[in-house]
C-alpha positions as CSV (number, residue, x, y, z in Angstrom):
1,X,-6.8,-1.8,-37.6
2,X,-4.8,1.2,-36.2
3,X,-6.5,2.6,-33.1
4,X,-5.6,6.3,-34.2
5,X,-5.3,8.2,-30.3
6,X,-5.2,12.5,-30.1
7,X,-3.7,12.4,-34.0
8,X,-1.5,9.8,-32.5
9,X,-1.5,5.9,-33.9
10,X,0.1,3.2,-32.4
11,X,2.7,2.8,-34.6
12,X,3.5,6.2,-34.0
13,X,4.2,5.0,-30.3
14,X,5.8,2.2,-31.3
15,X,8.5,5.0,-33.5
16,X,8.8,7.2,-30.7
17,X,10.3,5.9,-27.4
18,X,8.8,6.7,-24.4
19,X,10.1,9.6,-22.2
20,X,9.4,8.8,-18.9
21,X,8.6,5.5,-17.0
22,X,4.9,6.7,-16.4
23,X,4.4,7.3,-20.1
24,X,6.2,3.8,-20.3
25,X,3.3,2.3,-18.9
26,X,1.0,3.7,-19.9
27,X,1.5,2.9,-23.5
28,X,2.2,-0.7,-22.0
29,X,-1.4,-0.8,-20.9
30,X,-2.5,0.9,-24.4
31,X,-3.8,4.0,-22.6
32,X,-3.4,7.5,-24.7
33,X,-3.4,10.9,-22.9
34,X,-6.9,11.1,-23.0
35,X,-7.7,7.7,-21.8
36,X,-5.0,8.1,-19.1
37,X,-6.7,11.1,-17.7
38,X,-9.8,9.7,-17.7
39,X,-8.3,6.3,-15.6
40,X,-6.4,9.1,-13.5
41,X,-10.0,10.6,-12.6
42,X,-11.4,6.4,-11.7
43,X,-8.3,5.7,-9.6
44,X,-8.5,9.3,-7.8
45,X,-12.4,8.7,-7.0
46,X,-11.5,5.7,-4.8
47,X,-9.3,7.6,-2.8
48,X,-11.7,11.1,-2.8
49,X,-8.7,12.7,-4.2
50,X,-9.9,15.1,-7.4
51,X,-8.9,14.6,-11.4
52,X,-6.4,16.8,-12.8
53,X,-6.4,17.8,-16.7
54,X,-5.2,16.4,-19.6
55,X,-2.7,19.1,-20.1
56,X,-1.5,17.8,-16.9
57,X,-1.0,14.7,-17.0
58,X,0.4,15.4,-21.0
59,X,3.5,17.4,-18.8
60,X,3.9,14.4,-16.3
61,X,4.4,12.0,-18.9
62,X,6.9,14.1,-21.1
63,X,8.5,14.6,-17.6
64,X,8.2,18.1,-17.7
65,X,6.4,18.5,-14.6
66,X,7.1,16.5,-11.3
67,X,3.2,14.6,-9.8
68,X,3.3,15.8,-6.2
69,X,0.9,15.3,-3.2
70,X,-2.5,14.0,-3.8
71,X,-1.5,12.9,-7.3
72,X,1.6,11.6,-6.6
73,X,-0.1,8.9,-3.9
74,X,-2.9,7.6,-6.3
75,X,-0.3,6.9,-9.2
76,X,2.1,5.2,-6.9
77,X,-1.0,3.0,-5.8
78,X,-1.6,2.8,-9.6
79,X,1.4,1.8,-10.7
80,X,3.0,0.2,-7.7
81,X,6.2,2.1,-8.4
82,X,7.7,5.0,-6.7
83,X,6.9,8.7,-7.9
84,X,10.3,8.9,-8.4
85,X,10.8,6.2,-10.5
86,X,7.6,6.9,-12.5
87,X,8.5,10.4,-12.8
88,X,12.3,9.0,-13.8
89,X,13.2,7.5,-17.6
90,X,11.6,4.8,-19.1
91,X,13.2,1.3,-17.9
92,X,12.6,-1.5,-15.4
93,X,12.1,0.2,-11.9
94,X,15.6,-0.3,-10.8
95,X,16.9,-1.2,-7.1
96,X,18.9,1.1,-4.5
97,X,21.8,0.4,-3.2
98,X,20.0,-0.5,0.3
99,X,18.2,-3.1,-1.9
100,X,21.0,-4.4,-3.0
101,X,23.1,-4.9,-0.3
102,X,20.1,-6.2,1.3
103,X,19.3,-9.2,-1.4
104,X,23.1,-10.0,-1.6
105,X,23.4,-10.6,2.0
106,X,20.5,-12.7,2.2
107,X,22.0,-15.1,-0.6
108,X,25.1,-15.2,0.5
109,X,23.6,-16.4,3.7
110,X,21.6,-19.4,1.9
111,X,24.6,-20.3,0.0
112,X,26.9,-20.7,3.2
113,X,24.0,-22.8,4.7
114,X,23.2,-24.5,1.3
115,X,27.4,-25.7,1.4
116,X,26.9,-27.9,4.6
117,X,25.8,-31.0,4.7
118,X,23.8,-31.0,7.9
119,X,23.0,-28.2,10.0
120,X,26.4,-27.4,12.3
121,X,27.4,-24.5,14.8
122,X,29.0,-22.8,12.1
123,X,25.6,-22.6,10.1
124,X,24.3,-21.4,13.1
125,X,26.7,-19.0,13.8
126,X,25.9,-17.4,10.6
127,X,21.5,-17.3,11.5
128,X,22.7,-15.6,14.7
129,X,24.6,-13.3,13.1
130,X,22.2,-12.0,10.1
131,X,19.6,-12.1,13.2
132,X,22.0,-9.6,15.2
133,X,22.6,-7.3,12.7
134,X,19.1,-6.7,11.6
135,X,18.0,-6.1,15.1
136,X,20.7,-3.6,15.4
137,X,20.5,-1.7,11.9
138,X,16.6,-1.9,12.4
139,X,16.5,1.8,13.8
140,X,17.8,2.9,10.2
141,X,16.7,0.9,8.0
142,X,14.3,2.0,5.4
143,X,11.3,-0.5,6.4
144,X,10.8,-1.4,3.1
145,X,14.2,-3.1,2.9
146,X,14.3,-4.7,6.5
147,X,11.0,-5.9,5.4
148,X,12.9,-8.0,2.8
149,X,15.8,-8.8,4.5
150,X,13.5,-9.8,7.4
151,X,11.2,-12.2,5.1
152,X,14.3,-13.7,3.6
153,X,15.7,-14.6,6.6
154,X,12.8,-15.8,8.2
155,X,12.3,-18.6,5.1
156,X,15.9,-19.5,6.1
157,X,15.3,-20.4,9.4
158,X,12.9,-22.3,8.7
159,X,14.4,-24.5,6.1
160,X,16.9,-25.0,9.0
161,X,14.3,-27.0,10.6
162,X,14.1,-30.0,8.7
163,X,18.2,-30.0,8.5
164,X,18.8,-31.4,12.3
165,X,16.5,-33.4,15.4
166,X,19.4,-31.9,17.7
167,X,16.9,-30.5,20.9
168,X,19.3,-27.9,21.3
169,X,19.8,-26.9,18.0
170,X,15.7,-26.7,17.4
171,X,16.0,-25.0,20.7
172,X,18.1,-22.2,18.6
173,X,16.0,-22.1,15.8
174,X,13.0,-21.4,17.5
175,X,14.7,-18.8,19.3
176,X,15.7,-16.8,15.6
177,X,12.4,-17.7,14.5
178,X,10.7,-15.7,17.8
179,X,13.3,-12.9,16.8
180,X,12.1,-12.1,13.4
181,X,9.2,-12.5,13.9
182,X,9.1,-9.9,16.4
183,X,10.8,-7.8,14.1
184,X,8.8,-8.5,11.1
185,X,5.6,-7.3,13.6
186,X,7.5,-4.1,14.2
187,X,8.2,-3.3,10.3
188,X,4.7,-4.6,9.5
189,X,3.6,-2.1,12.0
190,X,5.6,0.6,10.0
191,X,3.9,0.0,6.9
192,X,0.8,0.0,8.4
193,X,-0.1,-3.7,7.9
194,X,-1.4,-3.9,11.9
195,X,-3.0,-7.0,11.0
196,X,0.0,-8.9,10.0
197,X,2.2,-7.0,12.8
198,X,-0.6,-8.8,14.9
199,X,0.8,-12.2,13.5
200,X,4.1,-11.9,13.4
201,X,3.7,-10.8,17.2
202,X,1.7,-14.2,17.8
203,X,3.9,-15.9,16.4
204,X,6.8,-14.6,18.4
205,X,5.1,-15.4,21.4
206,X,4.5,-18.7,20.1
207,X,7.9,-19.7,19.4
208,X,9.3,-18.0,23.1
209,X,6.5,-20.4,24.7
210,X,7.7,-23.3,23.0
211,X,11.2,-22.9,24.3
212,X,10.4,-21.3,27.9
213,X,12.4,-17.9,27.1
214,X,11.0,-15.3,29.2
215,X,12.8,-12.7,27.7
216,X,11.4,-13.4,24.2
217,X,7.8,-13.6,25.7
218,X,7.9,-10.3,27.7
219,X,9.2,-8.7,23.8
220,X,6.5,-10.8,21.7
221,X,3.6,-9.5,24.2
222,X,4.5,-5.6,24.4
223,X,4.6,-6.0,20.3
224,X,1.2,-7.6,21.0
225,X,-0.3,-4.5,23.4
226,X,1.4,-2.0,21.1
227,X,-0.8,-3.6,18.2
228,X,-4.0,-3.5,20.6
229,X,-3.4,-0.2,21.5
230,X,-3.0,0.9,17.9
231,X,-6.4,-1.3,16.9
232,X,-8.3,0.7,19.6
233,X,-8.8,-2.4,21.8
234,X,-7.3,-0.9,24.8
235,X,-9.0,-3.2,27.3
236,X,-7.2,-6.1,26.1
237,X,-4.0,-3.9,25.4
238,X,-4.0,-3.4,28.9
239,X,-5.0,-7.0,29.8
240,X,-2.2,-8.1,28.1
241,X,0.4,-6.0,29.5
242,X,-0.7,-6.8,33.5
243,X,-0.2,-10.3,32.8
244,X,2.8,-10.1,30.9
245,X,4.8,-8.2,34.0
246,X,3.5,-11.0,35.6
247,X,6.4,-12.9,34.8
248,X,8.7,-10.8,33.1
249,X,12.2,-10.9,33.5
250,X,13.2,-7.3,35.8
251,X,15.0,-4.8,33.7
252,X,14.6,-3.8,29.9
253,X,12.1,-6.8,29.7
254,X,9.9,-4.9,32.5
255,X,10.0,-1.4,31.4
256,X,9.3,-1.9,27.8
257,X,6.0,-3.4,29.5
258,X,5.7,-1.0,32.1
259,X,5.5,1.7,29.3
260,X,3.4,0.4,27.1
261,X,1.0,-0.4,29.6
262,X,0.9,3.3,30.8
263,X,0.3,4.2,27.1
264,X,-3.1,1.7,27.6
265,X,-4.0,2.9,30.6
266,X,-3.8,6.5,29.4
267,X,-6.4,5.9,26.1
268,X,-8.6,4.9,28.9
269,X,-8.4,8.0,31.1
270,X,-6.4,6.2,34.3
271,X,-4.2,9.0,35.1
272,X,-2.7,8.0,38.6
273,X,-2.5,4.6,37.4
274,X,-0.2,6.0,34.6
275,X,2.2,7.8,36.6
276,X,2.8,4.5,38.2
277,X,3.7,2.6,35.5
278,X,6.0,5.3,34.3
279,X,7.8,5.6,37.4
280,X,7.8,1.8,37.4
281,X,9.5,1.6,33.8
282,X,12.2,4.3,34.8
283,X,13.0,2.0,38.0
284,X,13.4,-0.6,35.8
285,X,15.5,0.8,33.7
286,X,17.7,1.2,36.6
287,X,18.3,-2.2,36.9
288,X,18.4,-2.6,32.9
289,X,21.5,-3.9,31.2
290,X,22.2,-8.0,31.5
291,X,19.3,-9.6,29.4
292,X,21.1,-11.8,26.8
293,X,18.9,-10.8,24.5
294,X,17.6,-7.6,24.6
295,X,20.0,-5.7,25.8
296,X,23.5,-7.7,24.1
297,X,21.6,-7.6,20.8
298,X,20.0,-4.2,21.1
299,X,19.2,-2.2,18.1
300,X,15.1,-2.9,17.9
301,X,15.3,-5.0,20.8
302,X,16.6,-2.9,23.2
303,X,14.5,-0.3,25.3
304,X,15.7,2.9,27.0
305,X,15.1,5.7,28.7
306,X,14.5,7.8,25.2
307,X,12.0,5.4,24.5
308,X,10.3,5.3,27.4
309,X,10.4,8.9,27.4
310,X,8.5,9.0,24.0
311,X,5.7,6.5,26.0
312,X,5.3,9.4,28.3
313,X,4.6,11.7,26.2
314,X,1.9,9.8,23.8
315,X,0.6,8.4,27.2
316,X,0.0,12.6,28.4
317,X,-0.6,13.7,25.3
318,X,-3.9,10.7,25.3
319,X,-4.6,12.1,28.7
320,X,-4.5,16.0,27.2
321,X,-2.4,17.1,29.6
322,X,-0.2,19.1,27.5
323,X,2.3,20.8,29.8
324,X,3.3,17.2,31.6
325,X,3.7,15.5,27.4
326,X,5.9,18.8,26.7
327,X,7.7,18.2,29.5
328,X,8.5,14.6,28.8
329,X,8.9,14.8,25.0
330,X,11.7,18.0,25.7
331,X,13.4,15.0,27.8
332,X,12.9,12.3,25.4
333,X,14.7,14.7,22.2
334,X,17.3,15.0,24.7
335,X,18.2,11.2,25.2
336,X,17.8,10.9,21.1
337,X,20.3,13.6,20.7
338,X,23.0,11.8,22.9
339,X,22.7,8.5,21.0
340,X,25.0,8.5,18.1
341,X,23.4,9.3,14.6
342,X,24.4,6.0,12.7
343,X,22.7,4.4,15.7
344,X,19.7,6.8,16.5
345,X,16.2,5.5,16.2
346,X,15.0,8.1,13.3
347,X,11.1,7.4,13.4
348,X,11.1,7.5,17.2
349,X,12.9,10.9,16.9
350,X,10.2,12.2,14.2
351,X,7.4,10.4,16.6
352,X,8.6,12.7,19.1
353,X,8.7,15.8,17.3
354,X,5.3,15.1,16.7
355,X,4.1,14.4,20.1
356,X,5.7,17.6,21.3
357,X,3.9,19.7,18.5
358,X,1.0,18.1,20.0
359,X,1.5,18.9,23.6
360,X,2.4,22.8,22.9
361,X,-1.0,22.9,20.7
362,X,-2.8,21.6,23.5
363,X,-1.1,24.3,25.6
364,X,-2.0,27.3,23.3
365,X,1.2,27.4,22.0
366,X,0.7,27.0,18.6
367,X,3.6,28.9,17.4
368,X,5.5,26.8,18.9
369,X,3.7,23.6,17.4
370,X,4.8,25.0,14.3
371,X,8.3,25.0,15.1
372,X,8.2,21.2,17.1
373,X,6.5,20.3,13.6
374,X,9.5,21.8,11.2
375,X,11.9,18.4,11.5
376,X,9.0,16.2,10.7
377,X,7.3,18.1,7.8
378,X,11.0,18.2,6.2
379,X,11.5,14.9,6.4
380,X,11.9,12.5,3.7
381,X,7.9,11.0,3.8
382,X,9.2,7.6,3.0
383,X,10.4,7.7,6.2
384,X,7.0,8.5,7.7
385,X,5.9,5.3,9.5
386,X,2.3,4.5,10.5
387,X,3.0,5.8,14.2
388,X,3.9,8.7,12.9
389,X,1.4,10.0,10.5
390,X,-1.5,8.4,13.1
391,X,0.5,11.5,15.5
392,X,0.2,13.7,13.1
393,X,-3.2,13.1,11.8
394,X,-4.2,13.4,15.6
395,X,-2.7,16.7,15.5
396,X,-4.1,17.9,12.7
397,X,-7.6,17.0,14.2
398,X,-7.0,18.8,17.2
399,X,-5.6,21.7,14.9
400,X,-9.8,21.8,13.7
401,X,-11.1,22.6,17.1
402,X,-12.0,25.2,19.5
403,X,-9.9,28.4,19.1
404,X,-7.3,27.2,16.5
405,X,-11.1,26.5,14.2
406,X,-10.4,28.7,10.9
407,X,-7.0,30.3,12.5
408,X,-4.7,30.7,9.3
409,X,-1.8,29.3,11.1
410,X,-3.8,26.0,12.0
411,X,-4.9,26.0,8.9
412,X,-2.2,26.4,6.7
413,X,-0.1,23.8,9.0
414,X,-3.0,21.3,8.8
415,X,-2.4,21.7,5.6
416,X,0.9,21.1,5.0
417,X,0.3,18.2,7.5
418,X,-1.8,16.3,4.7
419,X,0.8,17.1,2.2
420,X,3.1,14.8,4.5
421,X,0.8,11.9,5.2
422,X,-0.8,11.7,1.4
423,X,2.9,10.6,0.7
424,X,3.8,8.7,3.6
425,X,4.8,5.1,3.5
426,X,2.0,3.5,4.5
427,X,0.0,5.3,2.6
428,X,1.9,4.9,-1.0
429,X,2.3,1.0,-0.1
430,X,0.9,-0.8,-2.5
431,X,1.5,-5.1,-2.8
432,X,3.1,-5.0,-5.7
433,X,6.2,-3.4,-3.5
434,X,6.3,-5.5,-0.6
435,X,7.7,-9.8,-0.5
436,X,5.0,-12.1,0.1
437,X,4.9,-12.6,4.4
């Protein structure tokens, strides 16, 4: 028996083709307009985001209107597709070039390693290599795609293991294992997956204990306070990074710590002992440069004085004191600007932006909030990484209190500061997008 649907049966669908991938779907799952908007209002409710009509959602699946904000998030959670490939025509969801690129490297690595018969420097070469270049394209890479690239060469590494009982080549392997791992805790951290960063920092550590490497411990445990610091467990964020600089190496290794201990110290109101720890980072930073890993790899790895500028200012805008988290976010744009673009850290730049609309809205200045806020608001929200829209939803808290409470200005900017973070990465994530990890 034909199910007849608003004067439409489903032979009738089957005549006519779909004209978008969202309508695609939905006739995949049997759904007509009505029933669609009536799902539309179920999957809304769980995210306290309201229904929309069924003239509506008639215009986004004939694709002549574009879902946006609000509505755009709770059908990409739906669907597990991007709005712009739901919004695009019918067809299998089809990859970028990024994606691409990424999956082709990633075989052609397996097949090189698949062609010799036992695990030799060469094969080696070729881990150190793919390990190399993700920590240094890291900084602009779509996390999404070093997520994949990351997974995939993790599995490789591992396979390595059973390949060879040479100590020094296991030696090597733990080593690449420690590396992505780390940088699969900072991507998971991106995405917003802080339990899994959590892991993957672990893990790190784990691998950097087996094989003594100091450098690799000092790394795995700053990944470990940022994720404590993020979690709201600043007492064993900042128990973890005093013992840590116990025995890290001096330079970049130090003043990665250094900072990120200040930014623990600051969430629990130790202002002195802040300054300290920020003064220490800049000295080490001084002496920063040699460390075989960190700072000849670089990219995600490395540490500088931009970045520990961008420490200072989340660690004064914690501590409200505005004028001093101006001060050192102004600083910190200034070291991103000198860094070339294909190289520039583009979240830490955004992160920034943020932190100094912050600091000039806890300085009255909310004019100038508004202009600080311009680069990230115009940004592509993909981009948005959890760091950043936890910045901005701390400003647009702060934006509902004491004289800035029912100011037009704060309120249309707290506005346009949900329109960001509804569509932010971490927020559209859904598992149907992301590699098992």
């Amino acid at each position: 028996m034909l199910r007849s649907v608003d004067n439409q049966t489903e032979v009738e669908m089957e005549i006519r083709s779909p004209r978008t991938r969202l309508e695609q779907l939905a006739w995949q799952q049997g759904y007509s307009s009505a029933e669609f908007t009536r799902q539309f209002a179920v999957e809304a409710g769980k995210s306290c985001v309201a229904s929309v009509s069924r003239t509506t959602v008639g215009r986004w699946l004939s694709g002549q209107a574009f879902p946006r904000g609000a509505a755009a998030q709770v059908l990409t959670q739906w669907f597990g597709e991007p709005i712009t490939d739901l919004a695009g025509p019918p067809g299998e969801p089809t990859q970028n070039g990024e994606d691409l690129a990424a999956a082709a490297a990633a075989d052609s690595i397996r097949h090189a390693l698949e062609s010799a018969a036992v695990l030799d420097s060469s094969a080696l070469e070729i881990l150190h290599s793919a390990a190399i270049e993700a920590a240094r394209t890291y900084p602009v890479t779509p996390p999404p795609v070093m997520l994949r690239t990351l997974v995939s060469l993790r599995d490789t590494v591992f396979e390595q293991f059973g390949r060879t009982r040479s100590p020094m080549q296991q030696a090597d392997l733990y080593l690449l294992a420690g590396q992505v791992c780390g940088l699969l805790s900072s991507t998971s951290w991106d995405l917003g997956l802080l339990d899994a960063a959590g892991q993957q920092a672990r893990a790190a550590y784990t691998y950097g204990n087996i094989i003594g490497h100091a450098s690799l411990l000092a790394w795995a445990r700053a990944l470990q306070v940022t994720v404590a610091i993020w979690s709201g467990d600043t007492r064993q964020a900042v128990s973890l990074a005093a013992t840590a600089l116990d025995s890290a190496p001096p330079g970049t290794a130090s003043a990665r710590l250094h900072s990120v201990h200040a930014r623990a110290l600051a969430l629990r109101g130790a202002r002195g002992e802040v300054t300290a720890e920020l003064e220490s980072a800049a000295a080490e930073l001084e002496r920063a440069g040699g460390d075989p890993l960190l700072d000849n790899i670089g990219g995600e790895l490395a540490f500088d004085a931009a970045r520990r500028g961008l420490c200072a200012a989340s660690s004064f805008v914690a501590l409200r004191d505005g004028r001093q988290a101006q001060a050192e976010a102004d600083q910190a744009l200034r070291l991103f600007a000198a860094i070339p673009a294909a190289t520039r850290w583009s979240a830490g730049v955004t992160s920034t932006y943020a932190d100094l609309a912050t600091a000039r809205t806890l300085c009255g200045d909310l004019d100038g909030a508004v202009a600080a806020l311009e680069p990230v608001i115009s940004s592509d929200p993909q981009r948005c990484t959890e760091a950043l829209t936890r910045r901005l939803e701390l400003l647009s808290r702060i934006l509902q209190t004491g004289p800035y409470r029912g100011d037009p200005v704060a309120t249309q900017t707290r506005d346009r500061i949900s329109r960001v973070t509804a569509l932010s990465l971490p927020r559209t994530l859904t598992a149907q997008t992301l590699p098992p990890m």
